[in-house]
N, C-alpha and C positions, 0 to 999 in steps of 0.2 A: 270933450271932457273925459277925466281918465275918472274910469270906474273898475269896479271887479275885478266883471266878465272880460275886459280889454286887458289885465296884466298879462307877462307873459316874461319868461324871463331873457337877462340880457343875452348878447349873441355869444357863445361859445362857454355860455354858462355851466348847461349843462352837455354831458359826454353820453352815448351810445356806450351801452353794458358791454364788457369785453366777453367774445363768442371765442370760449378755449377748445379745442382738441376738436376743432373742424378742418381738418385737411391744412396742408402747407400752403397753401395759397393765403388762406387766412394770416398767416403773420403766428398763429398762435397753433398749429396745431402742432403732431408728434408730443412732444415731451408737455404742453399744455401751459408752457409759462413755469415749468417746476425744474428746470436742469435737469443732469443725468444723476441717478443713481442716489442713495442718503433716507434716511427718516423721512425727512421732507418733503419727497419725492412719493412717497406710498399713500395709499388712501387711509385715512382712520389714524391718520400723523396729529398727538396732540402733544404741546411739552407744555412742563409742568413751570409755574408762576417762578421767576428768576432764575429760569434753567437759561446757562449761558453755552451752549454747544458742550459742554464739554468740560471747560473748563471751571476752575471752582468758584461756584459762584458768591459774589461780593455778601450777602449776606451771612456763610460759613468763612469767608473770608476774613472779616472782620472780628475783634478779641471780643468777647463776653464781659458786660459790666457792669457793675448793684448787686442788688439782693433783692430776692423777692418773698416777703416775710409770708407765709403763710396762715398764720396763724392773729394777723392784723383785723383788727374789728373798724369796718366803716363806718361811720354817722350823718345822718342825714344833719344838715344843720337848720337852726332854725331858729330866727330874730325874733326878741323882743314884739317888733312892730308886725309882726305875722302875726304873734299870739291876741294883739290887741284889733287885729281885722277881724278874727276869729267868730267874734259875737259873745253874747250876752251869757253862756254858760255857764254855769258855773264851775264844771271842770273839765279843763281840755287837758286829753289821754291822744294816744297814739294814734287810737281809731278816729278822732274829730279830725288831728292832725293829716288822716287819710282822707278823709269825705273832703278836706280843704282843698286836698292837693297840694300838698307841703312834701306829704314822703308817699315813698310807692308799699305797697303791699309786703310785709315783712322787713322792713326797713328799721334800722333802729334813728333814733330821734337825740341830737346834744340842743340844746336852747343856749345861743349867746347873749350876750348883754350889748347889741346891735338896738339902737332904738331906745323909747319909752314905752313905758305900761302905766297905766292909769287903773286899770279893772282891778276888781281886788276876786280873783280867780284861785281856781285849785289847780296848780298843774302838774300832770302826773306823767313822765318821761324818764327817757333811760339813764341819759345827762344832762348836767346842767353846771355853767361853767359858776363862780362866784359871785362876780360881779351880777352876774342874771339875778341870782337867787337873794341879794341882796331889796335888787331893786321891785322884785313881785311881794318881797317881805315889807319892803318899806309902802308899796300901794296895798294892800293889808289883804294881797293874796298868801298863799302857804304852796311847799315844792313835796310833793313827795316823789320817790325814784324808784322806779319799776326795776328788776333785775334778783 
């Protein structure tokens, strides 16, 4: 019966660690597997992530392309049917929105019209698209907008 202690791996699976810079008999000693002479070749040889010898590397190679707007504000988004997991409160703000685990810690918060609402809630966020605000007004919740 094959168990554990009997594995063992197959024949030529595994290789003997290569033993560098022990004498020429070895196969590996003098220059220790590194060639003659180069960067390479010295100790404390590191290059740097798509360093290509020398040549210009394909990342500077390549044209620049977009824009990268700085001054862009991100939104965490947030459905309808989140707000109505939420629970019984009566008003979910940013901070509920956190304890939920909806958005992370300084996060701003837009509410879609993803889903149904049933609760008639206060909710109090950064945005909120129309549609949304329709449908928390028609379940005889109310929007107000923090900012």
């Amino acid at each position: 019966m094959l168990t554990l202690d009997k594995l063992s791996p197959v024949k030529g699976a595994n290789r003997e660690k290569k033993r560098l810079g022990r004498g020429s008999g070895s196969g590996h000693g003098k220059t220790a597997g590194r060639g003659h002479k180069g960067a390479k070749s010295r100790s404390g040889y590191k290059n740097k992530p798509g360093f290509e010898g020398g040549q210009m590397p394909l990342q500077r190679r390549l044209p620049k392309r977009g824009f990268h707007n700085k001054f862009r504000v991100e939104y965490a988004i947030i459905s309808l049917t989140q707000l109505e997991k939420i629970g019984d409160s009566g008003e979910i703000d940013n901070k509920a929105l956190l304890e939920a685990g909806y958005i992370k810690p300084g996060q701003l918060s837009k509410v879609l019209a993803n889903g149904e609402i049933t609760k008639a809630v206060t909710i109090c966020v950064d945005k909120i698209s129309g549609q949304a605000k329709e449908k928390v007004e028609q379940a005889g919740g109310t929007v107000k907008l923090t900012e």
